[in-house]
C-alpha positions as CSV (number, residue, x, y, z in Angstrom):
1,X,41.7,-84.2,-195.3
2,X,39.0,-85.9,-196.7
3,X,37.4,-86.3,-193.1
4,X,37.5,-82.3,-192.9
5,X,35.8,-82.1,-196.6
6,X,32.8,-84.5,-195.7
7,X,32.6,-82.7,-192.2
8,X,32.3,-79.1,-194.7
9,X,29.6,-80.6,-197.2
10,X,27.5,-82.0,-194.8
11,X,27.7,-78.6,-192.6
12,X,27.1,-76.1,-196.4
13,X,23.8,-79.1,-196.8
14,X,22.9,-78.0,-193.3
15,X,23.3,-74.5,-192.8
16,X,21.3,-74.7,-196.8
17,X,18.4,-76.2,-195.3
18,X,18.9,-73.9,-192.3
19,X,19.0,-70.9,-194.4
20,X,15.8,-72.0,-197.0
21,X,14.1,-74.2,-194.4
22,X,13.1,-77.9,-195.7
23,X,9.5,-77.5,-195.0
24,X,6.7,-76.7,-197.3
25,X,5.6,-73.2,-198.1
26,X,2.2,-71.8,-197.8
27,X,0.5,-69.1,-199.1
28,X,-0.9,-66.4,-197.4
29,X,-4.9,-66.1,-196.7
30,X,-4.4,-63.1,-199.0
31,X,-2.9,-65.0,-201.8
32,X,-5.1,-67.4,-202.0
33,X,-7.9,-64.8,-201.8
34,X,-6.4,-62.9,-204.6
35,X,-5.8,-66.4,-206.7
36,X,-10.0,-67.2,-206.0
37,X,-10.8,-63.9,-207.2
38,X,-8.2,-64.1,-210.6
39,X,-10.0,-67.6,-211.1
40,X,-13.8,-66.1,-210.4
41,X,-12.8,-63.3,-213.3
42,X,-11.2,-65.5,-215.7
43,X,-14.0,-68.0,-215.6
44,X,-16.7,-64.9,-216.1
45,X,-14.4,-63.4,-218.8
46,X,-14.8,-66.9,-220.6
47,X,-18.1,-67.1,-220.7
48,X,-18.5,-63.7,-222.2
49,X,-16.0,-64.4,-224.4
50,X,-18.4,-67.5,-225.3
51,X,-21.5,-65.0,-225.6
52,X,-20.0,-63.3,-227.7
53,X,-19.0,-65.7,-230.2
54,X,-22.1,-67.3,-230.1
55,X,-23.6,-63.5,-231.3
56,X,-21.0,-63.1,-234.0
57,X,-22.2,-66.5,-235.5
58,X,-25.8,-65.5,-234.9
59,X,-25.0,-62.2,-236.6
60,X,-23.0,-63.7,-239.4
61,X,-26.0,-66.1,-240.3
62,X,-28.5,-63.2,-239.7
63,X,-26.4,-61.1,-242.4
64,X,-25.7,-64.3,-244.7
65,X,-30.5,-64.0,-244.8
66,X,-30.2,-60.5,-245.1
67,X,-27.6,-60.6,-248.1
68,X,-29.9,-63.7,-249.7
69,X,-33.6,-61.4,-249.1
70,X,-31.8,-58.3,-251.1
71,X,-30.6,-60.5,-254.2
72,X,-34.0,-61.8,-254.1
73,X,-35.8,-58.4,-254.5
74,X,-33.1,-57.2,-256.6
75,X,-34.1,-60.4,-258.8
76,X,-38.2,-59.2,-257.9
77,X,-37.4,-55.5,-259.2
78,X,-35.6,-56.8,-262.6
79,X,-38.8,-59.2,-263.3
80,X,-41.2,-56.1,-263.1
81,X,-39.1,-53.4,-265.2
């Protein structure tokens, strides 16, 4: 009996391996196209997603002058009234 259930295990192991194959899988020259081409566009969208940060903060320091100019001729216009 116990002959007949190593004789089963090793045959389900087997027919396994037959079924999923033991080797390793490779993608397709389209696949790996398509992954080069995700990788391409997330690297671009990153860098514009840098660009654009860098323009909020130059626009947030541009606006932080602005505010500072407008107190100072709101300052310049109480002075001359």
């Amino acid at each position: 009996m116990k002959k007949y259930l190593t004789f089963f295990i090793i045959l389900i192991f087997a027919f396994t391996l037959l079924l999923t194959g033991c080797g390793p899988k490779n993608a397709s020259d389209k696949t790996l196209t398509e992954l080069e081409e995700l990788r391409l566009a997330a690297d671009e969208a990153e860098m514009e997603a840098n660009d654009c940060a860098s323009k909020v903060e130059d626009l947030q320091t541009k606006m932080t002058e602005l505010e500072q100019e407008i107190e100072d001729l709101k300052l310049e216009i109480e002075k001359y009234k």
